[in-house]
C-alpha positions as CSV (number, residue, x, y, z in Angstrom):
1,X,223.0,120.7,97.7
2,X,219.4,119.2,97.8
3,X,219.8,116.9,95.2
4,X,222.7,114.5,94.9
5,X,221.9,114.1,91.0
6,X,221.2,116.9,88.8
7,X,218.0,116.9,87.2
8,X,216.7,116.4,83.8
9,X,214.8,119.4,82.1
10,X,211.1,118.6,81.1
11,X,211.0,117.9,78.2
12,X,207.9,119.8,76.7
13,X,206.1,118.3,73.3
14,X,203.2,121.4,73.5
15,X,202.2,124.3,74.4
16,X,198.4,124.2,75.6
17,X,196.0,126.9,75.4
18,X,192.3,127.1,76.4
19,X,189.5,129.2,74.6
20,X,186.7,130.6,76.4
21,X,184.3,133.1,76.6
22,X,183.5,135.7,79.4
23,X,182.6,139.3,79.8
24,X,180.7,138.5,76.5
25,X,184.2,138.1,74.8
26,X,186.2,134.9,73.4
27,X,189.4,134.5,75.0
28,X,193.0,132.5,74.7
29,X,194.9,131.8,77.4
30,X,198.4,129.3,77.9
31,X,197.6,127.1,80.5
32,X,201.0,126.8,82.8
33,X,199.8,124.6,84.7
34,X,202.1,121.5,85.3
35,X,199.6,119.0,85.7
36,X,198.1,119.3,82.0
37,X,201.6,118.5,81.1
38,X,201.8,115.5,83.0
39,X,198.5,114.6,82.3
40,X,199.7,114.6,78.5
41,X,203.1,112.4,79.1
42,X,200.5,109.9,81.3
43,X,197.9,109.5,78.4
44,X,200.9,109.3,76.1
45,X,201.8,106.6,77.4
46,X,198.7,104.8,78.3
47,X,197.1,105.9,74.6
48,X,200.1,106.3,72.7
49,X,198.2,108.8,69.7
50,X,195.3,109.1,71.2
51,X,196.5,111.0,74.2
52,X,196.0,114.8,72.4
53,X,192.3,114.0,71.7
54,X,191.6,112.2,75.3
55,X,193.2,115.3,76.4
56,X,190.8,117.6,74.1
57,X,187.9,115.2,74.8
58,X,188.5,115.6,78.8
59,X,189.1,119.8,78.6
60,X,185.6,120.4,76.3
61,X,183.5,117.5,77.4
62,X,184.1,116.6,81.2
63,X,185.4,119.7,82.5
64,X,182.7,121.6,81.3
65,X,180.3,119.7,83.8
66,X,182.3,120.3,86.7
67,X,182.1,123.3,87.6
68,X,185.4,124.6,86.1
69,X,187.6,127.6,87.5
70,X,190.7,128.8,85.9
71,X,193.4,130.4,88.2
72,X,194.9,133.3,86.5
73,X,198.2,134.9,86.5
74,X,200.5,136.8,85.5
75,X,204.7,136.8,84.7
76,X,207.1,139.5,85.8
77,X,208.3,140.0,82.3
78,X,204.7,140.4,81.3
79,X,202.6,141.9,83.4
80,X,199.4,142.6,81.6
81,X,199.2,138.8,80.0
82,X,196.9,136.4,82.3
83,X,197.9,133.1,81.7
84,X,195.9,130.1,82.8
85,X,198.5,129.1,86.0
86,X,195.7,126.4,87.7
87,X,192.6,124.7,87.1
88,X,189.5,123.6,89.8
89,X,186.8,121.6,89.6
90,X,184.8,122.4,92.5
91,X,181.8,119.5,91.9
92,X,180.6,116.6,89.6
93,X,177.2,117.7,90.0
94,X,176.1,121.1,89.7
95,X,172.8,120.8,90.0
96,X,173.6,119.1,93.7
97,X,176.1,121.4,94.1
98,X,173.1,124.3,93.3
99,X,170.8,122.5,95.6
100,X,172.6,123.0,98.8
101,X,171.6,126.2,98.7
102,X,173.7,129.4,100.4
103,X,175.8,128.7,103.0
104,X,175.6,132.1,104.9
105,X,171.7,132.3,104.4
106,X,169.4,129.7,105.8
């Protein structure tokens, strides 16, 4: 046995989805990923009812600037739906991060 005391299921308030555009086309995806839960139960209890719009505030304000990348994925039962299974921020800067230049070319 690994653990010597079962485990408690996560409990899970909601389900979060992210909109965005690409290919000239709006899309909505779940996000999976288990950080956005926990970063809901943290600002939960750190802003009580304000954690949903410091949540909403962080995903369409701050995250924009950063150079945001959605890992995509799918689940065995179904295949052809991508869901949004991680999330990178690469910089804080783009226009630094856009300065360096290529890294294969000098």
């Amino acid at each position: 046995m690994l653990f010597e005391e079962s485990l408690n299921p996560l409990h899970k308030d909601f389900t979060f989805f992210y909109a965005f555009t690409t290919g000239g086309k709006m899309r909505r995806c779940q996000i999976l990923d288990w950080e956005v839960q926990a970063t809901y139960y943290n600002y939960q209890r750190q802003y009580g009812d304000e954690a949903l719009p410091r949540m909403q505030a962080m995903w369409q304000e701050r995250f924009v600037t950063q150079n945001l990348h959605l890992v995509m994925g799918t689940l065995l039962a179904h295949p052809r739906t991508f869901s949004i299974i991680g999330v990178l921020r690469t910089v804080e800067d783009i226009e630094a991060f856009e300065a360096q230049g290529d890294f294969f070319h000098p």
